[in-house]
Backbone as a ProteinNet text record, in pm:
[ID]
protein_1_A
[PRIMARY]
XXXXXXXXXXXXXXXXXXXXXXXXXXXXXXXXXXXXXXXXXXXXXXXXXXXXXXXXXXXXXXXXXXXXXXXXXXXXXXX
[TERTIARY]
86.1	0	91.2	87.9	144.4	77.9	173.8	147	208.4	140.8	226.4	164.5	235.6	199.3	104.7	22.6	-60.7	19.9	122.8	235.9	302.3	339.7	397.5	289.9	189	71.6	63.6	51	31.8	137.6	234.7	400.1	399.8	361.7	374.7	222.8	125.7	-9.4	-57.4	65.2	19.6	136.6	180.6	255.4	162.6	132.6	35.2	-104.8	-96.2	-283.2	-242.8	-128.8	-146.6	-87.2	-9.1	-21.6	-128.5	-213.8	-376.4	-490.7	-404.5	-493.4	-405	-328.9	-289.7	-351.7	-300.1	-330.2	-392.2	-460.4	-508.2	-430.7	-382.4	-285.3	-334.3	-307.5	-360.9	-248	-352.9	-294.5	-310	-200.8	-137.5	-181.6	-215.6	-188.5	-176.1	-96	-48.5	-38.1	18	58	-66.1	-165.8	-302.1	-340.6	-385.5	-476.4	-605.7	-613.5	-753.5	-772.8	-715.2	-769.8	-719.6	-816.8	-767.6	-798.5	-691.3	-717	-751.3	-806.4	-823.4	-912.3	-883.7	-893.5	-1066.2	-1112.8	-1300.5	-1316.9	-1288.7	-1343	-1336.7	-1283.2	-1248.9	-1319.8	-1381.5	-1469.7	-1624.8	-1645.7	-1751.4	-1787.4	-1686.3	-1740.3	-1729.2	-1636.4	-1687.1	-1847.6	-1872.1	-1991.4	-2102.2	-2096.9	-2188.5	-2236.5	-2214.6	-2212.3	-2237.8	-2280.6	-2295.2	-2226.6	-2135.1	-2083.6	-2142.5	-2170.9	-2299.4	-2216.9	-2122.4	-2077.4	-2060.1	-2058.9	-2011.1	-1906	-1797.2	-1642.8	-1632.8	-1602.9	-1587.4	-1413.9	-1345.3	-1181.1	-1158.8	-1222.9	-1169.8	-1264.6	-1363.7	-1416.6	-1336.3	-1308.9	-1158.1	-1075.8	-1027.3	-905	-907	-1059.3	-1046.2	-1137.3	-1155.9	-1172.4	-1029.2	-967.6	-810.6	-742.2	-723.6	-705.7	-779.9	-869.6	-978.7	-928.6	-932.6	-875.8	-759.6	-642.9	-523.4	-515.5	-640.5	-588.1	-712.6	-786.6	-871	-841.6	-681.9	-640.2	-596.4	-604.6	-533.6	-661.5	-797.3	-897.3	-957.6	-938.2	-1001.4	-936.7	-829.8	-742.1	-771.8	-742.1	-818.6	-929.2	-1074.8	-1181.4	-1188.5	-1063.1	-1046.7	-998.1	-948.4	-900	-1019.7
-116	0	122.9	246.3	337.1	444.5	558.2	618.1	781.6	869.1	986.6	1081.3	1190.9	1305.4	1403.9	1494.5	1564	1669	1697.7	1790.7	1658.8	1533.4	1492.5	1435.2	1413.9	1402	1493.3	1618.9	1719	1760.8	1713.7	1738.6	1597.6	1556.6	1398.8	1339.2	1420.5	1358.9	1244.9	1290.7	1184.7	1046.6	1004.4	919.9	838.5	922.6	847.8	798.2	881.1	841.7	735.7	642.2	553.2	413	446	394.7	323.3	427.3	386.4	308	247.1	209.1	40.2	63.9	-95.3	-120.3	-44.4	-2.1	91.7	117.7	221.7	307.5	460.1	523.4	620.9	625.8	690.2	823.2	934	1098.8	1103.5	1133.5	1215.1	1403.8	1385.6	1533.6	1546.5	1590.3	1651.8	1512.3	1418.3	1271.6	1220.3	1195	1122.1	1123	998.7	944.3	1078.4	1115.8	1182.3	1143.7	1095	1051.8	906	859.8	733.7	715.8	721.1	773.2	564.1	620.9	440	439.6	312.3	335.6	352.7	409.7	395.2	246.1	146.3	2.6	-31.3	-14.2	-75	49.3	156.5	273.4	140.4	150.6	127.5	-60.6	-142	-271.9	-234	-116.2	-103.8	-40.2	14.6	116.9	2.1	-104.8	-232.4	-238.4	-161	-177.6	-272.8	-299.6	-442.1	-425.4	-489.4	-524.6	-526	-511.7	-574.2	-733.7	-785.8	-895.3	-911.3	-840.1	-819.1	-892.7	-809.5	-844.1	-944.4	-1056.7	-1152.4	-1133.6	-1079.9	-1116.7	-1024	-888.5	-779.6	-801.6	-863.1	-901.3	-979.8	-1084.4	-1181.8	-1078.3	-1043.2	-935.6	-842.8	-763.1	-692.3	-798.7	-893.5	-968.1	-996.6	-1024.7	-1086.9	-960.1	-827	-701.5	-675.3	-747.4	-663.4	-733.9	-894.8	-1065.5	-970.3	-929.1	-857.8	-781.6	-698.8	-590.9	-588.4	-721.5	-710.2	-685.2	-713.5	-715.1	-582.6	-462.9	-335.9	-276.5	-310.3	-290.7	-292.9	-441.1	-437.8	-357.6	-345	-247.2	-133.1	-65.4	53.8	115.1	-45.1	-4.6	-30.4	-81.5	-66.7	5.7	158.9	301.6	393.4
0	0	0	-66	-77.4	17.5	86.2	161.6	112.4	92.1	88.8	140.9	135.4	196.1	58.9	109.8	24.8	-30.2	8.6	-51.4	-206	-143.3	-223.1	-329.4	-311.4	-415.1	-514.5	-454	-509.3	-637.8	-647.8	-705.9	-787.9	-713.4	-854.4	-910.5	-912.8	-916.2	-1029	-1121	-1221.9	-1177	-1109.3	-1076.7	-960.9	-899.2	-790.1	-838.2	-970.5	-1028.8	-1095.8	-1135.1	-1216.8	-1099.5	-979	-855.2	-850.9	-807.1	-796.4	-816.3	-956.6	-1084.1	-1008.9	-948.3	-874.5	-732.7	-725.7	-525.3	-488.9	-401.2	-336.8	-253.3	-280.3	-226.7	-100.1	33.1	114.1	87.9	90.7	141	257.1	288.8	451.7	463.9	600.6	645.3	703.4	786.3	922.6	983.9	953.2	976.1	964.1	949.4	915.4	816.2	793.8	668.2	689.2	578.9	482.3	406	292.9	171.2	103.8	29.4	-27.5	-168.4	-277.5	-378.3	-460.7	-555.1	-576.7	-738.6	-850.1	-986.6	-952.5	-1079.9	-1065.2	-1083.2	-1158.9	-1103.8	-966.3	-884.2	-756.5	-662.4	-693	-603	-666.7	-798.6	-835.4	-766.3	-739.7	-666.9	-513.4	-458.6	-353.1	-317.8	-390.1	-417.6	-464	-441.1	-515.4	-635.6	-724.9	-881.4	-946.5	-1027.5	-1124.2	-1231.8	-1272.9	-1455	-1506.2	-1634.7	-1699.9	-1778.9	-1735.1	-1797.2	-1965.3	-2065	-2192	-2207.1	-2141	-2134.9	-2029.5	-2063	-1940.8	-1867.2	-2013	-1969.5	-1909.7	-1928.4	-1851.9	-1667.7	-1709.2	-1526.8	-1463.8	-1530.2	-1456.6	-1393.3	-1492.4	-1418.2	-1366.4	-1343.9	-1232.5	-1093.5	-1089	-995.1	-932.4	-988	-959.2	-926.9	-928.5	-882.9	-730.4	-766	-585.7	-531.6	-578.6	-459.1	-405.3	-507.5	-439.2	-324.9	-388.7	-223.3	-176.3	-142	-4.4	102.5	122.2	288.6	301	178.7	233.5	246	200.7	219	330.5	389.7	518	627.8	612.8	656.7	694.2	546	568.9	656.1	596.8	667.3	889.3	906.4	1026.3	1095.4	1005.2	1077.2	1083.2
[MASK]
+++++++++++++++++++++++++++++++++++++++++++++++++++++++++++++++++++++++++++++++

């Protein structure tokens, strides 16, 4: 899981936005988590969304992306 500061977000934003698109990156401020930046597939299955199943290969693989970081997930949701 990646951690930075909102200064250093701010200075590399496109480095951390493609981060993102793997992992979910928490912004720091003033030493605390505020923000958790994260790709729109992985907002939209947290958000309970439906696929509409078209693309089966691209659902595989973002299934196999969420399996990945459930545990920084549950994580998260325990701060």
């Amino acid at each position: 899981m990646t951690r930075v500061t909102a200064t250093e977000f701010k200075n590399n934003v496109g480095a951390f936005s493609d981060a993102a698109m793997r992992e979910p990156v928490i912004i720091t401020s003033h030493q605390r988590d505020r923000l958790v930046l994260m790709s729109a597939d992985e907002y939209r299955r947290l958000a309970g969304e439906k696929t509409d199943g078209v693309n089966a290969e691209f659902d595989e693989r973002l299934q196999r992306s969420l399996d990945r970081h459930s545990n920084t997930l549950a994580e998260l949701a325990k701060r």
